[in-house]
C-alpha positions in Angstrom: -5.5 11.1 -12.0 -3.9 12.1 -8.1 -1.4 9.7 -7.7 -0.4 9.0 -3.7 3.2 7.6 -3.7 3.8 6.2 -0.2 8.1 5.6 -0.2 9.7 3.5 2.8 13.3 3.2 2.2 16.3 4.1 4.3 18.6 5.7 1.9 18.1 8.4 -0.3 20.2 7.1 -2.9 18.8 3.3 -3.1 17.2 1.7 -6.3 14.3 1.9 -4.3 14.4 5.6 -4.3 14.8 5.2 -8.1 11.9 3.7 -8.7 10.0 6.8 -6.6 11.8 9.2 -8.5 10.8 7.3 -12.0 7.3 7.3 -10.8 6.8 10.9 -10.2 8.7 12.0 -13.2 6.3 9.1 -15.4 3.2 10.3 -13.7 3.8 13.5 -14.1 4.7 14.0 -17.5 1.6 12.2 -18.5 -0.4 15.0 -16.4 -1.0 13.1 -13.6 -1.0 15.3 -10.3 1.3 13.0 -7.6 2.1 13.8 -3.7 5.0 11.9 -2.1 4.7 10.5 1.1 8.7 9.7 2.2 8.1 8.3 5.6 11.3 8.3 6.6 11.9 11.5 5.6 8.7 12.6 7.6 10.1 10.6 10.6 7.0 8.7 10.6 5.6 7.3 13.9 4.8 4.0 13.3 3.7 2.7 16.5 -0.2 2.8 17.2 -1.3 4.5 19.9 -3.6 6.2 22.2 -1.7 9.1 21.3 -3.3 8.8 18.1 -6.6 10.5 19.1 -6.9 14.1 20.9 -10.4 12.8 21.8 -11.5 9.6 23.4 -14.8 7.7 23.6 -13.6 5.8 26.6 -10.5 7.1 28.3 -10.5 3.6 30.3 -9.9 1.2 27.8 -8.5 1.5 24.7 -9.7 -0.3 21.7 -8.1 1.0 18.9 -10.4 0.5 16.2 -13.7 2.0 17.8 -11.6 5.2 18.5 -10.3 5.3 14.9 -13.9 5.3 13.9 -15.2 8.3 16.2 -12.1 10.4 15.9 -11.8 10.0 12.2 -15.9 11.5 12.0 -15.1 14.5 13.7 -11.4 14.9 12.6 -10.3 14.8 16.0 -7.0 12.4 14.8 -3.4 13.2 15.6 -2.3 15.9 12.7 0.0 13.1 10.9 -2.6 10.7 10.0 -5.3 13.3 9.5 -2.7 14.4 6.7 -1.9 10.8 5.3 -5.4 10.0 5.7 -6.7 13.3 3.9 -4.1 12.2 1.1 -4.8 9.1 0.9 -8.8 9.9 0.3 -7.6 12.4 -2.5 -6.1 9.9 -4.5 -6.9 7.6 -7.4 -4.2 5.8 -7.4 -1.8 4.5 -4.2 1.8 3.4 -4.9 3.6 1.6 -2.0 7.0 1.4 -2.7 9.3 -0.6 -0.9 12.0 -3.6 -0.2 10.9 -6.6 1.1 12.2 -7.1 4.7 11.8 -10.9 6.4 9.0 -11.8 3.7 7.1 -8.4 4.7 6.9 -5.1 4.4 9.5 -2.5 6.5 8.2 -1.6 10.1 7.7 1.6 9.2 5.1 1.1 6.3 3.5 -1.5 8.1 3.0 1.9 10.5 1.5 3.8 8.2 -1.1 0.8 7.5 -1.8 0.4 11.1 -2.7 4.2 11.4 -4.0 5.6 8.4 -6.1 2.7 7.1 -8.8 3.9 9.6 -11.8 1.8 10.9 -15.1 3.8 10.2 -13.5 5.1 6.6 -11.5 2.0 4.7 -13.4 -0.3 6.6 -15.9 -1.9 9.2 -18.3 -4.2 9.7 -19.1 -5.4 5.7 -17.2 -3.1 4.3 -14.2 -5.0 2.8 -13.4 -6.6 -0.4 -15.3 -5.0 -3.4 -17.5 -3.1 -0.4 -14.5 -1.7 1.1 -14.5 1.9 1.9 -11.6 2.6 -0.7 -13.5 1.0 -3.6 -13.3 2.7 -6.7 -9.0 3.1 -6.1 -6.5 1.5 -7.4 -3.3 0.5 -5.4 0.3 -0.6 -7.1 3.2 -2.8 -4.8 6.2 -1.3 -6.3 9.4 -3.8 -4.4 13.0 -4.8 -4.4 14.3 -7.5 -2.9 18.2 -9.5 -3.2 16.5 -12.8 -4.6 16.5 -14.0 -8.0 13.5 -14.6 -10.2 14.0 -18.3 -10.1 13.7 -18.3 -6.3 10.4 -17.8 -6.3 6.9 -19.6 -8.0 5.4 -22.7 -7.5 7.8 -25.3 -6.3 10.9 -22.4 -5.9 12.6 -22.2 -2.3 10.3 -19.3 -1.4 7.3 -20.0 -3.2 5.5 -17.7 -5.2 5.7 -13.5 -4.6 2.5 -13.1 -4.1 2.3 -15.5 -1.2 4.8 -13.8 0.5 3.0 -10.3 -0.1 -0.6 -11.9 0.7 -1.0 -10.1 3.8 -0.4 -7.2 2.6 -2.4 -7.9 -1.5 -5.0 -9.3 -0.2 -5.4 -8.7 3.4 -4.8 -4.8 3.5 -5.0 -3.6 0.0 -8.5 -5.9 -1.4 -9.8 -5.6 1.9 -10.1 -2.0 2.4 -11.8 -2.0 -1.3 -8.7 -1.0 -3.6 -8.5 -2.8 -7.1 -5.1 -4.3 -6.9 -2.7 -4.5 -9.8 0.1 -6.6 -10.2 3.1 -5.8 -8.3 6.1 -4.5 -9.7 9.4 -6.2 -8.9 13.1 -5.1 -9.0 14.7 -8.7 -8.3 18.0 -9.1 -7.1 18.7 -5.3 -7.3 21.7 -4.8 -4.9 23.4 -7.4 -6.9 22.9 -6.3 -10.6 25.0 -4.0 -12.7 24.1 -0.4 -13.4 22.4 -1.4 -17.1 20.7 -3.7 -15.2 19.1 -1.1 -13.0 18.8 1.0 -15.5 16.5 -1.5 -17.7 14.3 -2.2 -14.9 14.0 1.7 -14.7 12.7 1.4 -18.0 10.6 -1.3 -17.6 9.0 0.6 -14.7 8.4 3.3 -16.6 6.8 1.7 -19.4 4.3 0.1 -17.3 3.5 3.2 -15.9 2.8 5.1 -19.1 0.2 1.7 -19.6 -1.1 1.9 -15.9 -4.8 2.2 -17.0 -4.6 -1.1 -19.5 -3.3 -3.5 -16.0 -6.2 -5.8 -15.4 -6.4 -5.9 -11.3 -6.1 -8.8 -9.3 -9.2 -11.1 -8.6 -10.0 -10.9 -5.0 -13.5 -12.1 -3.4 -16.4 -10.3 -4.2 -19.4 -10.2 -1.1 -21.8 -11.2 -3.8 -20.5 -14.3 -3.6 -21.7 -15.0 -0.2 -24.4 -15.1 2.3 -25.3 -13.0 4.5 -23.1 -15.3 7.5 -20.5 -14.9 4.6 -21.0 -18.4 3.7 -20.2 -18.9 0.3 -22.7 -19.5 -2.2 -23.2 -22.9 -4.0 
């Protein structure tokens, strides 16, 4: 399996780097072939542009996602997201890894969505959900966050995780066509001891060495619609 490991942390040294590290060194010993994408490391840019393109349709007005879709058929993208894109089309398997910041992901991952998940490839017109142009991937949410466990779920302060990560589940990840697995969560970790970290180290690990028996997440299926995308009695 190739194994795309997209890492948006700050420090070197954080838990969250941790859990990259674990990942590569799981993945790999199992024989899995893995390529780290360390965006801060790379200095991504994460602002969308019209720098993005050395070639444009229509040099007068930019819409973003109708260049995406002529510059991405004749690989006429900037170099960085010809490279991200390139890995990410390589994979099996895409691992965003991450803390949560304000409910959401850090700016500069949300960059590397806005760029790389190309219009014309990942998606367009009926190409989402199970039709999506990734289909046949998988994707993994590997987070940390300060909150407790029993700050979030039905009826907790925040509400459940995977409300807060909807965007991102559902309207990224499902849309362009991945199956989604369960997220992975390291709660409360700049607050917990190092056997704490540790354990969750291990728990990461073992779910990794099981990563083919996760059951993905049920997201809609087109089938289940018209052709308006009504749904279906």
């Amino acid at each position: 399996m190739n194994v795309l490991i997209v890492h948006a942390h700050p420090e070197p040294k954080s838990f969250t780097a941790a859990l990259r590290d674990q990942a590569v060194e799981t993945l790999r010993a199992q024989g899995h072939q893995v390529r780290v994408s360390d965006l801060y490391a790379m200095n991504w840019n994460p602002v969308a542009s019209a720098e993005d393109f050395t070639v444009r349709d229509n040099p007068e007005y930019l819409v973003y996602a109708l260049e995406q879709r002529s510059n991405s058929k004749e690989r006429t993208l900037a170099a960085d997201i010809q490279q991200e894109l390139d890995n990410l089309l390589w994979a099996d398997l895409l691992i965003l890894n991450f803390p949560i910041y304000w409910f959401s992901t850090p700016a500069i991952l949300k960059g590397w969505i806005d760029r790389v998940l190309v219009s014309g490839i990942c998606y367009g017109g009926k190409r989402f959900y199970d039709q999506g142009g990734l289909r046949g991937k998988k994707a993994l949410v590997s987070v940390t966050l300060g909150g407790r466990e029993h700050m979030f779920g039905e009826g907790a302060i925040h509400g459940p995780l995977e409300d807060m990560l909807r965007p991102l589940l559902r309207g990224t990840l499902a849309y362009v066509g991945l199956e989604v697995l369960p997220p992975f969560v390291g709660w409360h970790v700049p607050y917990i001891s190092d056997s704490a970290r540790q354990h969750l180290l291990e728990s990461y690990r073992q779910r990794l060495e099981n990563i083919g028996e996760d059951q993905p997440m049920v997201y809609p299926r087109l089938d289940q619609f018209d052709d308006r995308l009504y749904p279906l009695a």
